[in-house]
C-alpha positions as CSV (number, residue, x, y, z in Angstrom):
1,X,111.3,65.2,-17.5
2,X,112.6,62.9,-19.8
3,X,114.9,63.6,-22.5
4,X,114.2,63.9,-26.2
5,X,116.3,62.9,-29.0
6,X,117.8,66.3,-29.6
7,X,118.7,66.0,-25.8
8,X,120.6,62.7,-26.6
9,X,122.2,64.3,-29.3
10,X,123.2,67.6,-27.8
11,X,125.7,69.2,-25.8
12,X,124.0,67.3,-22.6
13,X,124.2,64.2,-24.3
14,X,127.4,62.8,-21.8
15,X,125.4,64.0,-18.6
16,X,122.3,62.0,-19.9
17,X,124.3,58.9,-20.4
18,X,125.5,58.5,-17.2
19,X,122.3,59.4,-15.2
20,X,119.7,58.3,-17.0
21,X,121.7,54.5,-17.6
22,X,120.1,51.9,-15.2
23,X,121.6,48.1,-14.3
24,X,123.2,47.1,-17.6
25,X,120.9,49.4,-19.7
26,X,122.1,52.3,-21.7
27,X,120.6,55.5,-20.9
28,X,119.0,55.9,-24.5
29,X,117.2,52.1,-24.0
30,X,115.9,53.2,-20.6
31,X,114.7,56.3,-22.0
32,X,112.7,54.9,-24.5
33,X,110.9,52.5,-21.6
34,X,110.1,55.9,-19.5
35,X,108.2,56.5,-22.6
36,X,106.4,53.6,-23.2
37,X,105.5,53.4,-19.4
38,X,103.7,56.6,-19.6
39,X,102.1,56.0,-22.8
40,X,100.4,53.1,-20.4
41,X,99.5,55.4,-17.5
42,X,99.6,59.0,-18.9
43,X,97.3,58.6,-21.7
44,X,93.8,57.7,-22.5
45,X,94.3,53.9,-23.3
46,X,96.6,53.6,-20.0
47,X,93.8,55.4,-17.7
48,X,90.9,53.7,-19.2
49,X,92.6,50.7,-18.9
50,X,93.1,51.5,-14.8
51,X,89.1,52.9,-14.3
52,X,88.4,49.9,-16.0
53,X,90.5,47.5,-13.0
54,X,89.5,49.7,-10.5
55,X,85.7,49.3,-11.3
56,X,85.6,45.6,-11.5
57,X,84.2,44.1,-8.8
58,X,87.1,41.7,-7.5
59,X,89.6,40.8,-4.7
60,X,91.7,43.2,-6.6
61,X,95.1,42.2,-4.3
62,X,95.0,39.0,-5.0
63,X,93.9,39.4,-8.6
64,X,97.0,41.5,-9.1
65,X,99.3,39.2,-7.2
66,X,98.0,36.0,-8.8
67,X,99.1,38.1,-12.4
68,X,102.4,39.2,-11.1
69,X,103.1,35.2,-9.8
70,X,101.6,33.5,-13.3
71,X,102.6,36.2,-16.0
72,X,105.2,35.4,-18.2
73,X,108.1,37.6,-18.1
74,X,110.4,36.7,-20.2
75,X,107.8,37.4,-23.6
76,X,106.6,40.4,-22.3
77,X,110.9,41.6,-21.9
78,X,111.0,40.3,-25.7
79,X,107.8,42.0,-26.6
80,X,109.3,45.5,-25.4
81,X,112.6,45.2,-26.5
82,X,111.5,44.4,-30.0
83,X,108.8,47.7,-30.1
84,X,112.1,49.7,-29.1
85,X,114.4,48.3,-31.4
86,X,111.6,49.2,-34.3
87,X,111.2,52.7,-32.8
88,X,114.7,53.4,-32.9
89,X,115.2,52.4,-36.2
């Protein structure tokens, strides 16, 4: 279960700062990518997105390991962090 804002801001707000904070990330940042994560797998973009990959008729290991070598990381991070930082604000 992840936390909502009146979870950050309440009387549990210490106890979600120290477990929910990751390597160098606040708790409240790493929150927010919990979020968008399952807006990518839990709703109906994210699944039709993955029926769509599963359907296609392709050495799908490869295909995926080919993406993870070749994808650019580094605008995909900036990409996030900016969508949070607009959330947020």
């Amino acid at each position: 279960m992840t936390p909502s804002q009146a979870d950050l801001e309440g009387p549990m707000s210490e106890a979600i700062a120290k477990y929910y904070q990751g390597a160098g990330v606040p708790a409240d940042e790493r929150i927010q990518l919990f979020r968008l994560a399952w807006d990518m797998v839990g709703d109906w973009f994210g699944m039709r997105q993955q029926l769509y990959e599963s359907e296609v008729p392709a050495d799908l290991a490869n295909a995926m390991a080919n993406d993870y070598r070749t994808y650019d990381r580094q605008a995909a991070v900036s990409q996030v962090r900016k969508f949070l930082d607009t959330a947020t604000s």
